[in-house]
C-alpha positions as CSV (number, residue, x, y, z in Angstrom):
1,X,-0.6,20.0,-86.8
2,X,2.7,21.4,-88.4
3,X,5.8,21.7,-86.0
4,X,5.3,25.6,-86.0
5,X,2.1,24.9,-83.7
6,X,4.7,23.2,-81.0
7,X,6.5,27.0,-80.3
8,X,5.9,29.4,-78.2
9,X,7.1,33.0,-80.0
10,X,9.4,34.7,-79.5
11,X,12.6,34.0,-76.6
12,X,12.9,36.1,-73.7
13,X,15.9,38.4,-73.5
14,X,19.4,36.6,-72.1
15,X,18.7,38.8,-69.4
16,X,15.5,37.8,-68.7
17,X,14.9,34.1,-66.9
18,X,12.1,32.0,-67.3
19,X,10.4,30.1,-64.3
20,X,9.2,26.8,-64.1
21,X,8.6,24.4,-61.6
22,X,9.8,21.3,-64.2
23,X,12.2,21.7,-67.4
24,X,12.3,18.4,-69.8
25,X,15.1,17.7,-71.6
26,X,14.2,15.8,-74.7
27,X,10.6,15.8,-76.3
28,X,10.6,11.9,-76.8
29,X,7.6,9.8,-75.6
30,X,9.0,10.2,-72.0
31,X,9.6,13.5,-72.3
32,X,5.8,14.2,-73.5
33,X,4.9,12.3,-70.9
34,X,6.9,13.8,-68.2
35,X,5.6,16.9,-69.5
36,X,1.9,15.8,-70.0
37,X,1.4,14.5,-66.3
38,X,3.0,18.0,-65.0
39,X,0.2,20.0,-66.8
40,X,-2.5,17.5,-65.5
41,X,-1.4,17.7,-61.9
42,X,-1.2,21.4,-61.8
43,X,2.8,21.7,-62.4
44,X,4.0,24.5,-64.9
45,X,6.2,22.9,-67.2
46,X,8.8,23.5,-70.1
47,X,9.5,20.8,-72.6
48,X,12.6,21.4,-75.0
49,X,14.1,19.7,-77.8
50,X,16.7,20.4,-80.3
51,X,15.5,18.1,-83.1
52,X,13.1,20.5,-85.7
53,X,9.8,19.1,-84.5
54,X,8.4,15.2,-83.3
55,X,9.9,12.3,-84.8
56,X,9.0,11.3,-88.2
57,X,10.4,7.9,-88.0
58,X,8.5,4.7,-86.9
59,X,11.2,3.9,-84.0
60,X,9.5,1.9,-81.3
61,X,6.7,0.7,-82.5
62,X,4.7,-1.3,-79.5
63,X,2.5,0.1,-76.5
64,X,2.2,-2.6,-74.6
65,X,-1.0,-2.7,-71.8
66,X,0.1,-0.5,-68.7
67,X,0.8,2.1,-71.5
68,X,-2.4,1.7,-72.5
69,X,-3.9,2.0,-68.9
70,X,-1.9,5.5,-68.6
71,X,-2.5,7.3,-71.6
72,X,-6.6,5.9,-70.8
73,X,-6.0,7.7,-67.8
74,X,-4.8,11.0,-69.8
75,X,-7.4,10.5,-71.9
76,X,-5.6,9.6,-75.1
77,X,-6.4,6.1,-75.1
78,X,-8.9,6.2,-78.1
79,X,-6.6,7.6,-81.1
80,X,-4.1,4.6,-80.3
81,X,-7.2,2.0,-80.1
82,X,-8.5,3.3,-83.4
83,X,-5.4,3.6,-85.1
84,X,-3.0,0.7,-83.8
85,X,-2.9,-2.7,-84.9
86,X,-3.4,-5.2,-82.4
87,X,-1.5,-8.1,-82.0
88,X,-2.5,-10.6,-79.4
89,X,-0.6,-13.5,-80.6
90,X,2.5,-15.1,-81.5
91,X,3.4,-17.1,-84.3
92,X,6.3,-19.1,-84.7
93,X,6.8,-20.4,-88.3
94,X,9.5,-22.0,-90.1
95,X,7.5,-23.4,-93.1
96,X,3.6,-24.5,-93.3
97,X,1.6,-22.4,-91.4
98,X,2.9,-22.4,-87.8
99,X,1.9,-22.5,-84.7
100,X,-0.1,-19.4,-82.6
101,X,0.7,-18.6,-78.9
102,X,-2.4,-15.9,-77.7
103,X,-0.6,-13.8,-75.2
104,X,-3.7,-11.3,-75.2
105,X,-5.9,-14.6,-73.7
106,X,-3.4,-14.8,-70.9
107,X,-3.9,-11.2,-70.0
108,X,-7.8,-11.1,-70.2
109,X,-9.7,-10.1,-66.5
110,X,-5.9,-8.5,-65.9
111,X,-6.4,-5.6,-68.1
112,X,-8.4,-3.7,-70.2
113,X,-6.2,-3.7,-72.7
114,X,-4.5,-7.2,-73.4
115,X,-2.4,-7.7,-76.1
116,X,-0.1,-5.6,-77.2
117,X,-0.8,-2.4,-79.8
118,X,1.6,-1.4,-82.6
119,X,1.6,2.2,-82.8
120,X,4.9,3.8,-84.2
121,X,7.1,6.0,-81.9
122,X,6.1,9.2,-84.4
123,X,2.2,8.7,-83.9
124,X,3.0,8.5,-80.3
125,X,5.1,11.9,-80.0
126,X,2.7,13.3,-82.3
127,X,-0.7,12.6,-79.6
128,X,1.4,13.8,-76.4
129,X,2.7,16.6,-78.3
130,X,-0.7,17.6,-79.3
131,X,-2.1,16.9,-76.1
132,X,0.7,19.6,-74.7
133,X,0.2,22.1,-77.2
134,X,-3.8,21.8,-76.5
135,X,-2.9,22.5,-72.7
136,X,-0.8,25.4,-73.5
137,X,2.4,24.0,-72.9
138,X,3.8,23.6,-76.2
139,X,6.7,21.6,-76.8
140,X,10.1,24.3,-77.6
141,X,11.4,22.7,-80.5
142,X,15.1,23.9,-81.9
143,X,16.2,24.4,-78.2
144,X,19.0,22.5,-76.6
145,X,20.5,22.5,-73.0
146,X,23.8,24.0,-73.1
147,X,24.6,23.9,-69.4
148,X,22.9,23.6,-65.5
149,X,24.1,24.4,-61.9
150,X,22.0,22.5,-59.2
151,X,22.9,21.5,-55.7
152,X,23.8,17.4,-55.7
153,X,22.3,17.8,-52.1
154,X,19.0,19.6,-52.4
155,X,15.8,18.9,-53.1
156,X,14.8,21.7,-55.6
157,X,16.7,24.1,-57.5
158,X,18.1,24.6,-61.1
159,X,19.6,26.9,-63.4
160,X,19.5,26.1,-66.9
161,X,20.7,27.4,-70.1
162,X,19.0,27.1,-73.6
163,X,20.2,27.7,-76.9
164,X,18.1,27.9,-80.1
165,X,18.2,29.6,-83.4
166,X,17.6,33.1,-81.4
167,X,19.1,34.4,-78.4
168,X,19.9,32.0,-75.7
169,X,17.5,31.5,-72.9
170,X,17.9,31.0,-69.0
171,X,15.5,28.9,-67.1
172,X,15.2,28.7,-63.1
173,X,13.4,25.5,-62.4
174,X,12.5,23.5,-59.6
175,X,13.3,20.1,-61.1
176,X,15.1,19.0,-64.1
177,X,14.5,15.2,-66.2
178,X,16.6,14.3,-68.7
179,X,14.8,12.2,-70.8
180,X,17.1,13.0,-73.4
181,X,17.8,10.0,-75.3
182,X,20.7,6.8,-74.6
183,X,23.7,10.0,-75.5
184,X,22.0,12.0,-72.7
185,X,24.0,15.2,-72.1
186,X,22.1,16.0,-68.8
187,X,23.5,11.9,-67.4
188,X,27.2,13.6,-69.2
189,X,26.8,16.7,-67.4
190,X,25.9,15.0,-64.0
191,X,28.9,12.7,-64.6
192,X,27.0,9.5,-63.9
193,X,28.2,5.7,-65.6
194,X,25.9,4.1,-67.9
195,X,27.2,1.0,-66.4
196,X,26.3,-2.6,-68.8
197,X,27.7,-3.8,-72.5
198,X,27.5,-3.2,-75.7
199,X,26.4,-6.0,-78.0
200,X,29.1,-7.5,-80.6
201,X,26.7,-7.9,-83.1
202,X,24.6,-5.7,-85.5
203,X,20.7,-5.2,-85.1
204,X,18.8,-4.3,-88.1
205,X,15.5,-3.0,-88.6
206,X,13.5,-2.1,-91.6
207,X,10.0,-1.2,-92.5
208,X,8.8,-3.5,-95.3
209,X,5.8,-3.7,-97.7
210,X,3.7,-6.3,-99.1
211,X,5.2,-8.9,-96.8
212,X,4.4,-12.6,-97.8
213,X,3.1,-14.8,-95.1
214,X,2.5,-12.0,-92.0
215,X,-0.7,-12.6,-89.8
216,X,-1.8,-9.2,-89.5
217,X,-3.1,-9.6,-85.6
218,X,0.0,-11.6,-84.2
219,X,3.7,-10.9,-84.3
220,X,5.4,-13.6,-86.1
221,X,8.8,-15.6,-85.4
222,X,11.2,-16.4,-87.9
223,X,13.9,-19.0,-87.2
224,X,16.6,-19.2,-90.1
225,X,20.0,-21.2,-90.2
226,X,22.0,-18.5,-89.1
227,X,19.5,-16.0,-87.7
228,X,16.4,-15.3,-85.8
229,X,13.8,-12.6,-86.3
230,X,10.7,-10.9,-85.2
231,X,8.0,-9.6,-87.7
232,X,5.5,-7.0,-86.3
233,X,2.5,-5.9,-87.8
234,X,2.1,-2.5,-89.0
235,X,-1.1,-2.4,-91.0
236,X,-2.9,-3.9,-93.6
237,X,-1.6,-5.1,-97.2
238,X,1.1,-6.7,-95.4
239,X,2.9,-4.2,-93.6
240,X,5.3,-4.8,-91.3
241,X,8.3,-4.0,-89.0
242,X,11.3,-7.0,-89.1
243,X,13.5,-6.7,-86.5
244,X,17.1,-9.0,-86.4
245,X,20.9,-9.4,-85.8
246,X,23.0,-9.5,-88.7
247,X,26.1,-10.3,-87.3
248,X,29.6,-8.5,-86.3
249,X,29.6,-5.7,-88.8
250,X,27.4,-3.5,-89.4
251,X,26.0,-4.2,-93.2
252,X,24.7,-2.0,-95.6
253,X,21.0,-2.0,-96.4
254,X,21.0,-4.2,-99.6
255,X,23.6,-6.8,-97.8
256,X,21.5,-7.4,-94.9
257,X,18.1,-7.3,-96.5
258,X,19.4,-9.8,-98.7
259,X,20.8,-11.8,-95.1
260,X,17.4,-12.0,-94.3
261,X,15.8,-13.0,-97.6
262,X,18.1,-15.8,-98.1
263,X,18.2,-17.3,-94.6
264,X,14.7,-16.4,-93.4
265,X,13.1,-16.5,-96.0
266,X,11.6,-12.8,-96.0
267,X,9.7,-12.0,-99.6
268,X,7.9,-8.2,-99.7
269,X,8.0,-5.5,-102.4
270,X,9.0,-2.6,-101.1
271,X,11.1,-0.9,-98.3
272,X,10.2,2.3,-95.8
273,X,13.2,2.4,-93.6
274,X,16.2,0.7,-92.4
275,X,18.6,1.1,-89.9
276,X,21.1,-0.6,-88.5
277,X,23.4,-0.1,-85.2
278,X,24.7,-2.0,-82.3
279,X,22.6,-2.5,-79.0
280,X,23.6,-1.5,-75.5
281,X,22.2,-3.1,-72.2
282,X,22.9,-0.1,-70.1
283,X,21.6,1.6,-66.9
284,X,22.5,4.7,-65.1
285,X,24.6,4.4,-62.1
286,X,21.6,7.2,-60.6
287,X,18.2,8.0,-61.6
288,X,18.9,11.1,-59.2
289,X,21.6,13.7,-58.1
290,X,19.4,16.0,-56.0
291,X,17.5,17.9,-57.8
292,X,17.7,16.5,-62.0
293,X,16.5,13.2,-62.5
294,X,17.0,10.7,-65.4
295,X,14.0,8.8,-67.1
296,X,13.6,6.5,-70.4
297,X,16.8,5.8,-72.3
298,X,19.0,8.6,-70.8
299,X,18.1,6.4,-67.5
300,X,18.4,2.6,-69.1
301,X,18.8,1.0,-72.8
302,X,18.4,-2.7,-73.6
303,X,17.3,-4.5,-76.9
304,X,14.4,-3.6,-78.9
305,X,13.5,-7.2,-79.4
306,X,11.0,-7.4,-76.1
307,X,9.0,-4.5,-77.2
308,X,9.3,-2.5,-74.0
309,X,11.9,0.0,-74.0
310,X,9.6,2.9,-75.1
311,X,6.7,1.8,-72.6
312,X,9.8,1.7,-69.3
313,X,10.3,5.1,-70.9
314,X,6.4,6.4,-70.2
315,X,6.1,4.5,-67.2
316,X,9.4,6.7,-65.4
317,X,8.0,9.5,-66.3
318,X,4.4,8.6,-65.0
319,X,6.3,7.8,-61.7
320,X,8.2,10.3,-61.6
321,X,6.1,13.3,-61.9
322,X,3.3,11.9,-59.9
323,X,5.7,12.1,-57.0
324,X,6.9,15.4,-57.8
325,X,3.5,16.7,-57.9
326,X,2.8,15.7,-54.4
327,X,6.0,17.4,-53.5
328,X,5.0,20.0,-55.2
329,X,1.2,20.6,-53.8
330,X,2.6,20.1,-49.6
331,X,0.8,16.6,-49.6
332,X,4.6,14.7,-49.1
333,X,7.9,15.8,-47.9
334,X,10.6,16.5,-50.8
335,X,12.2,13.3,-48.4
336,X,10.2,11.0,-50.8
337,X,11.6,12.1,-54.1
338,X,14.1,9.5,-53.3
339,X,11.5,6.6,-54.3
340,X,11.8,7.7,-57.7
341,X,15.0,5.7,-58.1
342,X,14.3,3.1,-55.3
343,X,11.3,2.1,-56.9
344,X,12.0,2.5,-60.7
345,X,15.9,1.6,-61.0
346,X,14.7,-1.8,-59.8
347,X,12.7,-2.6,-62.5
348,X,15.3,-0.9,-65.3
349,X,17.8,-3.4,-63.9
350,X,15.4,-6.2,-63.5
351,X,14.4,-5.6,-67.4
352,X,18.0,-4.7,-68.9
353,X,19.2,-8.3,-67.1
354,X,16.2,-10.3,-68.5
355,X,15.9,-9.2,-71.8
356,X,20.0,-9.1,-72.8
357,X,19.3,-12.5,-71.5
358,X,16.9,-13.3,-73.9
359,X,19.0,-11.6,-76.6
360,X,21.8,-13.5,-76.0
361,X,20.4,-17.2,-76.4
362,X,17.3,-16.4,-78.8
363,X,18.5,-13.5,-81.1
364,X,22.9,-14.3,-81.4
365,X,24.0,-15.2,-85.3
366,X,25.8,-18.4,-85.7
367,X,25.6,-22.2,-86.1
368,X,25.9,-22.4,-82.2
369,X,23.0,-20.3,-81.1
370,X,21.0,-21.6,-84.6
371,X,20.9,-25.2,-83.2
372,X,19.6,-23.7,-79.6
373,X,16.9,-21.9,-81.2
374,X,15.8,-25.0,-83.5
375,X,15.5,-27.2,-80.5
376,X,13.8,-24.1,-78.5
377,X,11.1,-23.5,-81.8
378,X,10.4,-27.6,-81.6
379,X,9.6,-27.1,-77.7
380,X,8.2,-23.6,-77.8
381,X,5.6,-24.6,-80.7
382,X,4.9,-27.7,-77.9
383,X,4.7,-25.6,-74.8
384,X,3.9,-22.0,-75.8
385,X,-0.1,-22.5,-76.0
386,X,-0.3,-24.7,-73.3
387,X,2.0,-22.5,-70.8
388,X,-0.5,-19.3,-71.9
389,X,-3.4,-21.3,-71.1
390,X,-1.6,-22.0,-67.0
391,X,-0.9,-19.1,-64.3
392,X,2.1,-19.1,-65.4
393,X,1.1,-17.6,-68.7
394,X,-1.2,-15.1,-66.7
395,X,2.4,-14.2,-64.8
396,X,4.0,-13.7,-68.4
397,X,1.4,-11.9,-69.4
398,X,1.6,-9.4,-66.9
399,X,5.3,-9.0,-67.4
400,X,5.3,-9.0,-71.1
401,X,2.6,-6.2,-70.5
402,X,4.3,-4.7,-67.4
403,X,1.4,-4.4,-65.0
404,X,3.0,-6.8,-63.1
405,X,5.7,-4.6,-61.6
406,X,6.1,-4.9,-57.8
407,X,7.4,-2.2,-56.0
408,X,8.6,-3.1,-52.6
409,X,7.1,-1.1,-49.5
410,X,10.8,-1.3,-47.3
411,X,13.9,-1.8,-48.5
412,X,15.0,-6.0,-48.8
413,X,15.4,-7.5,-45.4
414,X,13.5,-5.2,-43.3
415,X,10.6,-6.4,-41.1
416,X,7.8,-5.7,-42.9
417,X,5.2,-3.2,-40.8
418,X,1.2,-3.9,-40.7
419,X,0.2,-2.1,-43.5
420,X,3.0,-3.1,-46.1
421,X,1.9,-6.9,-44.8
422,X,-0.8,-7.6,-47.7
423,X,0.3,-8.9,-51.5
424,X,-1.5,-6.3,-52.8
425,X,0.9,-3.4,-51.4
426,X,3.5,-2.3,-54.0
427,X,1.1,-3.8,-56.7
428,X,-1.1,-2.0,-59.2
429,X,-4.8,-2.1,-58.5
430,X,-6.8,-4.1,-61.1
431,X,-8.4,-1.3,-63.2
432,X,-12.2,-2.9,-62.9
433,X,-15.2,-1.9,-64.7
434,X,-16.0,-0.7,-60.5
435,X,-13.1,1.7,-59.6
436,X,-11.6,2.0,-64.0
437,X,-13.3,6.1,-63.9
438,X,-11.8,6.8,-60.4
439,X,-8.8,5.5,-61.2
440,X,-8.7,8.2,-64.3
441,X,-8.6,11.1,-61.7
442,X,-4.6,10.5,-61.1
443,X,-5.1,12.0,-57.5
444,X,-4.3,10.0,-54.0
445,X,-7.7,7.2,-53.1
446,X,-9.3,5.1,-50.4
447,X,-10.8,1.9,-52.1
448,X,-12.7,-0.4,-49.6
449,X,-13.3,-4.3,-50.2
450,X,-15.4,-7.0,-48.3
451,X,-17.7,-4.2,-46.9
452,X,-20.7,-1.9,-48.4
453,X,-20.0,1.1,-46.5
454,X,-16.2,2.4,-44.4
455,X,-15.3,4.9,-41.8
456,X,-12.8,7.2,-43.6
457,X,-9.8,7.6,-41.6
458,X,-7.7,10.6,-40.9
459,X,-5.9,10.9,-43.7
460,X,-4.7,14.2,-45.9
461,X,-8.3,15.8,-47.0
462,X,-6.2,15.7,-51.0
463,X,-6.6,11.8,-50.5
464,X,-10.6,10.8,-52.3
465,X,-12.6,8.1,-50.9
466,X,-13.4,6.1,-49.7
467,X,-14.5,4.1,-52.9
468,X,-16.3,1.0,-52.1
469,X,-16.3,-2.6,-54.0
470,X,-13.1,-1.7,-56.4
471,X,-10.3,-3.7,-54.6
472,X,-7.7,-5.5,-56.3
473,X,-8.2,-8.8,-55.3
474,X,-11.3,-10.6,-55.7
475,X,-11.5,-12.8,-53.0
476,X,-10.2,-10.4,-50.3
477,X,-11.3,-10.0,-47.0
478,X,-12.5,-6.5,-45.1
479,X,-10.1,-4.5,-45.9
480,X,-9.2,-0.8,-47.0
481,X,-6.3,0.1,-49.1
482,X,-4.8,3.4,-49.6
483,X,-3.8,3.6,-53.8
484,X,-1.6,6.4,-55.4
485,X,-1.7,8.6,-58.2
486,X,-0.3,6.0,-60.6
487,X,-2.7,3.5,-59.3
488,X,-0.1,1.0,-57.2
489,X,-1.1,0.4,-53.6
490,X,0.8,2.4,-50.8
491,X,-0.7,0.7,-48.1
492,X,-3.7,-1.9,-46.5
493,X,-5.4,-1.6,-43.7
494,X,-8.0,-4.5,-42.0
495,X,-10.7,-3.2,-41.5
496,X,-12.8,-4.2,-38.0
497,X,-16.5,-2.7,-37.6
498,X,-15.8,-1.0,-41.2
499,X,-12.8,0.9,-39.3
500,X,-9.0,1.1,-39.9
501,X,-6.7,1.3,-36.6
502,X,-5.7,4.5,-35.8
503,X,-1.6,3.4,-35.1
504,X,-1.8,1.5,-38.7
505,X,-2.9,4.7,-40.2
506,X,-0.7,7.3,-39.0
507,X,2.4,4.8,-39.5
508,X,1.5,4.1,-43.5
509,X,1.4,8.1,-43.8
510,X,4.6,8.5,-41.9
511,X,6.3,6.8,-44.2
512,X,5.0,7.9,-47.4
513,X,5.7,11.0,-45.8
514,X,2.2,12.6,-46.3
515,X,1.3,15.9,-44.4
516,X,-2.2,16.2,-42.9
């Protein structure tokens, strides 16, 4: 589809204002997404971008398994199984033929989709975008925010103004999300810190042909004198993304491929695309001022290196518009918007700490940090397989693939009340072959465990269910557990004589804040 096919005609008069109930700054993956979930949950919804149409470069390149879980509840999930390359393994080479960690075997039974998927950041804006389009919410390409008035203090409320190549454009809108990239003018406009650092050294990244030595089905780790780097598959004939840090200044093309074909050893014919830049480990000081939000990178940026910047990205916006919709329909009170940031800033913070981290010790140039990753590669090449094969793999599996996000019920410290008392609550619910299709309906459940058959208490009649046999842990007792839109438990009940208790019931609703 050619960008033309993303427009909408012509632009209302400057004295005419459109009406929305959502405008989306930025028509990145988040924004598509944002945009996506409003059109499936009944939200109108305007997507804009200033850029001429969906990216054409490769950008981020992996869709790691709760992305996977998502867009398979959109629907989408079969054009990125058909046309990613999988990689469910690691190799970590230096010479001879390495040795393989299979992250993908840690995460089988956890997912449906283990291992991770290399699919570039232009395939992915071109499916949501399609997806939109096919919906009749085309994205508005060539149109940029130019200013916004909204109350810090309410719920709902905004006033935009567009500017394209015609005449400008107002927009009233219930809520605004910038998902407009780490230079975010909507976090600018709100006046909000990007509070973190920016890295001293250089990241590079090229596309490369006809690499020697890649395993097409496993990312591969290069350890060099000075430098370490990542190779990730991008299709047969070796074809592949290579990701490292140069050093303090930022190189030219030709001096830092040649970096990397000295000191890692990197042989391939041709090359697609380079860039290089510094990298930030940032994250907004607020994901919300009333009624304008902030989601993907305008929210939180952090190295490439980890493969899940993009996938944070789609999983905000997932959150976020879930909620909104149940603002939106009556089921909540616009009170609960507020768990937008308590529940997602969290895990931005959580993930900009872990991975600069990471960066720090495994990726930093130099003689110093060279020798750490040596002795790390020696252990790793000792440890990695067996680690996989423990638990504790199945834990870093479900990180690396970030199903394993926990989002707590009451703030820290609090006494926690009856329903909020079980592990599973704040947790996603296993997507089983059992409840996989319900869970596709993104609307408000009942899923029963340890019984065949449940009294359905009184709850909202927008909330399904009860479903029975689909819990999320296998070896639980009676019990009933209330799951949300993006499939993570809001509350457990125990369930005596197949019934919940009344008090337990009301109280969960009360604070979700759900109307009856």
């Amino acid at each position: 589809m050619d960008d033309a096919a993303h427009t909408t005609g012509p632009a209302p008069s400057p004295d005419a204002a459109l009406t929305t109930d959502l405008l989306v700054v930025g028509a990145g993956p988040t924004g598509l997404m944002a945009g996506l979930v409003a059109r499936r949950r009944g939200l109108s919804a305007l997507i804009v971008d200033p850029k001429p149409g969906p990216t054409r470069e490769s950008r981020a390149i992996v869709v790691q398994s709760r992305s996977m879980e998502i867009l398979d509840q959109l629907g989408l999930v079969a054009p990125v199984l058909e046309g990613a390359q999988a990689a469910g393994r690691i190799r970590i080479r230096q010479g001879g033929p390495g040795v393989g960690a299979d992250f993908a075997a840690a995460q089988q039974g956890d997912t449906p989709f283990p291992g991770a998927r290399v699919f570039e950041q232009s395939r992915t804006e071109r499916l949501l975008a399609d997806a939109l389009a096919a919906e009749g919410a085309p994205v508005r390409y060539r149109l940029g925010l130019v200013s916004f008035t909204a109350d810090p203090s309410a719920d709902e409320g905004v006033e935009a103004l567009l500017e394209g190549p015609e005449d400008p454009i107002r927009v009233r809108a219930r809520w605004l999300i910038g998902a407009d990239g780490a230079s975010s003018p909507v976090r600018h406009l709100l006046g909000l810190p990007f509070e973190g650092v920016t890295d001293e050294a250089t990241f590079c990244v090229a596309d490369l042909q006809r690499v020697r030595g890649i395993e097409t089905g496993a990312l591969t780790a290069r350890f060099g004198r000075q430098r370490f780097a990542l190779l990730f598959p991008l299709g047969e004939g070796g074809h592949a993304r290579l990701i490292w840090l140069h050093g303090g200044a930022e190189p030219d093309q030709e001096e830092a491929l040649a970096g990397a074909r000295e000191d890692l050893v990197i042989r391939y014919e041709r090359v697609d695309w380079f860039s290089a830049y510094r990298v930030h480990h940032r994250v907004a000081s607020r994901f919300r001022q009333g009624p304008v939000f902030l989601a993907g990178d305008a929210a939180h940026v952090h190295s490439p290196v980890g493969g899940q910047g993009m996938n944070t990205g789609l999983q905000d916006a997932h959150h976020l518009v879930n909620l909104q919709a149940d603002v939106a329909s009556g089921l909540r009170e616009p009170g609960q918007l507020e768990r937008y940031e308590a529940e997602r800033r969290p895990v931005a913070l959580t993930l900009v700490r872990i991975v600069d981290r990471a960066f720090g010790v495994i990726a930093r140039p130099g003689r110093g940090a060279a020798f750490v990753r040596r002795r790390a590669r020696d252990l790793l090449a000792v440890l990695a397989p067996r680690l996989l094969a423990t638990p504790v793999g199945r834990r870093l599996g479900g990180w690396l693939g970030q199903y394993r996000i926990h989002y707590h019920a009451v703030p820290e410290g609090e006494p926690l009340p009856r329903w909020a008392r079980d592990r599973a609550v704040g947790r996603r619910l296993l997507p089983t072959d059992a409840n996989r299709e319900a869970l596709r309906a993104m609307s408000w459940q009942l899923h029963v465990e340890g019984v065949e058959d449940a009294v359905r208490p009184q709850v909202p009649a927008a909330v399904e269910g009860p479903f029975c046999g689909a819990g999320s842990d296998r070896d639980a007792e009676a019990r009933m557990l209330l799951v949300r839109p993006d499939g993570y438990v809001a509350a457990v009940w125990p369930l005596h004589a197949g019934a919940a208790t009344t008090a337990d019931v009301a109280d969960a609703l009360r604070a979700h804040g759900m109307r009856g």
